[in-house]
VODO-902560 format. One line per field, with one value per atom (N, C-alpha, C): y, z, x; atom name; residue in one letter. Coordinates in steps of 0.1 Angstrom, whole numbers. Atoms other than C-alpha are relative to their C-alpha. Layout:
// residues N
yy Y,...
zz Z,...
xx X,...
atom CA,...
rest A,...
***
This chain:
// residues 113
yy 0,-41,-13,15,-68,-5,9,-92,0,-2,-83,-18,9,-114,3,0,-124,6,-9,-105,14,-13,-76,4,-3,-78,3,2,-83,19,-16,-51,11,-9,-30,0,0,-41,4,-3,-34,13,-15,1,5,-10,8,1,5,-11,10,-8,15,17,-9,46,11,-15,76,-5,4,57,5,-1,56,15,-15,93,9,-9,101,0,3,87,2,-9,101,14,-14,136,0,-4,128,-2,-2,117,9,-12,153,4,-12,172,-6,2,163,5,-7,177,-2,9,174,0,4,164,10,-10,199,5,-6,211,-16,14,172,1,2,182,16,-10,216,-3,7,196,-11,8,169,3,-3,167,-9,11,145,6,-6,154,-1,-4,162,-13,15,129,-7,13,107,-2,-5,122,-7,-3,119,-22,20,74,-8,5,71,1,-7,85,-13,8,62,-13,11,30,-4,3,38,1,-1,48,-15,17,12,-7,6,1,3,1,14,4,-8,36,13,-16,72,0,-5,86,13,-15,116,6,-11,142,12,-12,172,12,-11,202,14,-7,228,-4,6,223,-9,13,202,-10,10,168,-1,2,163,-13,12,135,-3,3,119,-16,20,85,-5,4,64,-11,5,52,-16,14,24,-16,11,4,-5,0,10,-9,5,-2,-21,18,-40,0,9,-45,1,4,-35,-13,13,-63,-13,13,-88,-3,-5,-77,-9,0,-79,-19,12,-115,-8,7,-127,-5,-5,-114,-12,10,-135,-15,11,-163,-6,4,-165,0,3,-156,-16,16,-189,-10,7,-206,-3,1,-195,-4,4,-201,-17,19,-237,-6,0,-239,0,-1,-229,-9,13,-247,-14,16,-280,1,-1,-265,-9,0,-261,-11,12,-293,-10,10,-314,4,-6,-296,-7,5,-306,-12,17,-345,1,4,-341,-2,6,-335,-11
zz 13,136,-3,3,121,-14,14,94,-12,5,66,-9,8,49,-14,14,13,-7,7,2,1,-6,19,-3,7,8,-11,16,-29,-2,2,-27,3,0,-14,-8,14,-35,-14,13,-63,-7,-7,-49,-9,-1,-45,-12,12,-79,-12,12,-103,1,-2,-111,6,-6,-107,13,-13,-74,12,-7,-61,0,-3,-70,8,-10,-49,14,-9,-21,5,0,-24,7,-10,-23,10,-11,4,10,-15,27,4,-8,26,5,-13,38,-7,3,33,-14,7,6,-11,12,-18,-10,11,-49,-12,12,-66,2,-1,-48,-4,7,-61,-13,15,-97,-8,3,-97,0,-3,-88,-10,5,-109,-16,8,-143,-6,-2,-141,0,1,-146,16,-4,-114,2,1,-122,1,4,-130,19,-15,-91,11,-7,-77,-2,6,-92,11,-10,-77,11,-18,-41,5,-9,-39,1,-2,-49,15,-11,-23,14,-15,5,2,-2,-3,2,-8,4,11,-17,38,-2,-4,27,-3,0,27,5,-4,44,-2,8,37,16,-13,61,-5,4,51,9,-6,58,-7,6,49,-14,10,12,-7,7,4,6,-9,14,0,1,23,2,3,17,9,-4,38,-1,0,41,15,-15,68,3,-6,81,5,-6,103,-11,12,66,-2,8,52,8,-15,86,-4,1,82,-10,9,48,-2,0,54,12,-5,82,-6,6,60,-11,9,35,12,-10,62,7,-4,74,-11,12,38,-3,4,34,11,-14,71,-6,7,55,-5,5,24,8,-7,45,5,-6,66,-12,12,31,-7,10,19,8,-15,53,-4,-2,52,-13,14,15,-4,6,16,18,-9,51,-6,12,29,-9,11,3,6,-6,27,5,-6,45,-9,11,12,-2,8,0,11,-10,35,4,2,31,-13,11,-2,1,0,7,1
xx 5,-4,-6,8,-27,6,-7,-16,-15,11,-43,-4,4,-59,-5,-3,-58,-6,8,-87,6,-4,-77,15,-12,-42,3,3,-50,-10,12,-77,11,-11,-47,13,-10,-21,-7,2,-39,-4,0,-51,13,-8,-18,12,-4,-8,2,1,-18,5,-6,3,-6,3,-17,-5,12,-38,18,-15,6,-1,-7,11,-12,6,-16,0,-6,-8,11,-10,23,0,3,8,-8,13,-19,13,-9,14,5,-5,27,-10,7,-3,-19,19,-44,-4,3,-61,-11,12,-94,2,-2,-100,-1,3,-104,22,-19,-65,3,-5,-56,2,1,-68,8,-5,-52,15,-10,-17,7,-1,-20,-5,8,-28,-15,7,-59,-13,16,-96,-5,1,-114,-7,11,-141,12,-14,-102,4,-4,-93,-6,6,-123,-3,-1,-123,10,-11,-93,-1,8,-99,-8,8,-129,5,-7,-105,5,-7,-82,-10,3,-108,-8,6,-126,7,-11,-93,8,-2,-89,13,-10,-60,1,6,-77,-8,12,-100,-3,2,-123,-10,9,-137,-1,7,-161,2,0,-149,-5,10,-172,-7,3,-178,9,-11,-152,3,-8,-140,13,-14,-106,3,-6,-86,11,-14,-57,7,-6,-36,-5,6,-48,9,-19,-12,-6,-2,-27,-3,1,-38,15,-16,-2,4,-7,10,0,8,-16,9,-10,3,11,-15,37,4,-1,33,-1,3,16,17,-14,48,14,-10,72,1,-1,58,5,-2,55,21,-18,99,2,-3,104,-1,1,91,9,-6,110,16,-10,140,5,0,140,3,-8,138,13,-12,165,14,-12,186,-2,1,175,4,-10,183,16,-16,217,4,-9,227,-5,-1,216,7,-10,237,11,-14,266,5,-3,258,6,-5,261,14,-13,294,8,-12,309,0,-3,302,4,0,309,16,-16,350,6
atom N,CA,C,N,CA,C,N,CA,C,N,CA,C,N,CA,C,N,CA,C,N,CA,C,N,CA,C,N,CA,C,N,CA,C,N,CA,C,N,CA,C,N,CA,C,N,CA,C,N,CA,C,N,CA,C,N,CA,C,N,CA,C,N,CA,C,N,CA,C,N,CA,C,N,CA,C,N,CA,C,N,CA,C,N,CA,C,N,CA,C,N,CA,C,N,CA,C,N,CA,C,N,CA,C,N,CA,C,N,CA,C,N,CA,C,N,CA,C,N,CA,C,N,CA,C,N,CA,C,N,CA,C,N,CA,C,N,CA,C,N,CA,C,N,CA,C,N,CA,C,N,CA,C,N,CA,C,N,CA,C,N,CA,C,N,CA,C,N,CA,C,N,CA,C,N,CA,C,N,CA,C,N,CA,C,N,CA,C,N,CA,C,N,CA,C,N,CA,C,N,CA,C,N,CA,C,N,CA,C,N,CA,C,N,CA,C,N,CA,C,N,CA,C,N,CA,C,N,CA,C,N,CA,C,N,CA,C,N,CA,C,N,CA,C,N,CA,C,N,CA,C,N,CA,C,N,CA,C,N,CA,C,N,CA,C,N,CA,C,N,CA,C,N,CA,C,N,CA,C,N,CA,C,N,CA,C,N,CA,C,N,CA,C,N,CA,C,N,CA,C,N,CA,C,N,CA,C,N,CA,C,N,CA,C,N,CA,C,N,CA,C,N,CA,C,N,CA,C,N,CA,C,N,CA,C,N,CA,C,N,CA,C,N,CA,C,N,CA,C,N,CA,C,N,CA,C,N,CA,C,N,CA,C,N,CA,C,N,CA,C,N,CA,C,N,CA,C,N,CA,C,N,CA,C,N,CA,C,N,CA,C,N,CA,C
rest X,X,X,X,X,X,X,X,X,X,X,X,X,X,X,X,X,X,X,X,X,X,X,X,X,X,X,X,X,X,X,X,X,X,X,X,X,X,X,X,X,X,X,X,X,X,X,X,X,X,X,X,X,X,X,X,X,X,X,X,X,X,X,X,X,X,X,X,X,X,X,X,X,X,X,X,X,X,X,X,X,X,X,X,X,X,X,X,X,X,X,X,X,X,X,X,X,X,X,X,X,X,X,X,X,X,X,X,X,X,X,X,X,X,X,X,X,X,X,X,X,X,X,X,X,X,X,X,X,X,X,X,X,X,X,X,X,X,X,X,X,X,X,X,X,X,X,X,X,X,X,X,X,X,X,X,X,X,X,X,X,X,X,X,X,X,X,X,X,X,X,X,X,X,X,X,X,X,X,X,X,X,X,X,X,X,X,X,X,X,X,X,X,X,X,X,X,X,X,X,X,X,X,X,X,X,X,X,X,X,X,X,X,X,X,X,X,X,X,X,X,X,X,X,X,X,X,X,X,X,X,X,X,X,X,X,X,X,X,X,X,X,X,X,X,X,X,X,X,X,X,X,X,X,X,X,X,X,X,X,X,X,X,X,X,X,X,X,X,X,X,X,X,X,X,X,X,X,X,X,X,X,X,X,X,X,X,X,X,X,X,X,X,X,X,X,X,X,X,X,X,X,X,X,X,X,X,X,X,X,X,X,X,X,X,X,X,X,X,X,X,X,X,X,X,X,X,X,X,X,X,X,X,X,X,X,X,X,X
***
């Protein structure tokens, strides 16, 4: 998985920031589905559906493929994937901080006796 950069992590977080953009994502992870079966599901205007969708596919976490007259919608796992790594490095990070933080704690407390 790739570590996404700052632009690219900011455009997805903020995708995946806003409530209804979350609860669609949601339903696209159980099973595919367009934006007319999306608006029959949800309660959300068909135009509100159809806003959102193109957020997330500019953010490289849906993709759409025409199947006959309709486009279908899915999650496109290997995005999720880039920012649960970027996530995951970011966590590693502060970890180490906090290790080094508290064995300086510890160290001081044990000249301090």
């Amino acid at each position: 998985m790739n570590r996404l950069g700052t632009a690219e992590s900011v455009q997805v977080l903020r995708a995946l920031g806003e409530s209804t953009r979350w609860e669609l994502m949601l339903r696209l992870g159980q099973a595919p589905a367009s934006a007319s079966g999306l608006q029959h599901e949800l309660s959300i205007s068909r135009q509100g559906i159809m806003k959102h969708l193109e957020i997330l596919r500019e953010a490289g976490l849906v993709s759409a493929e025409r199947d006959g007259r309709a486009v279908v919608y899915q999650v496109a796992p290997e995005r999720l994937g880039d920012i649960a790594a970027t996530l995951d490095e970011l966590s590693r990070g502060w970890d180490r901080r906090l290790a080094a933080i508290k064995r300086a704690a510890e160290s001081r407390d044990s000249t301090a006796d």
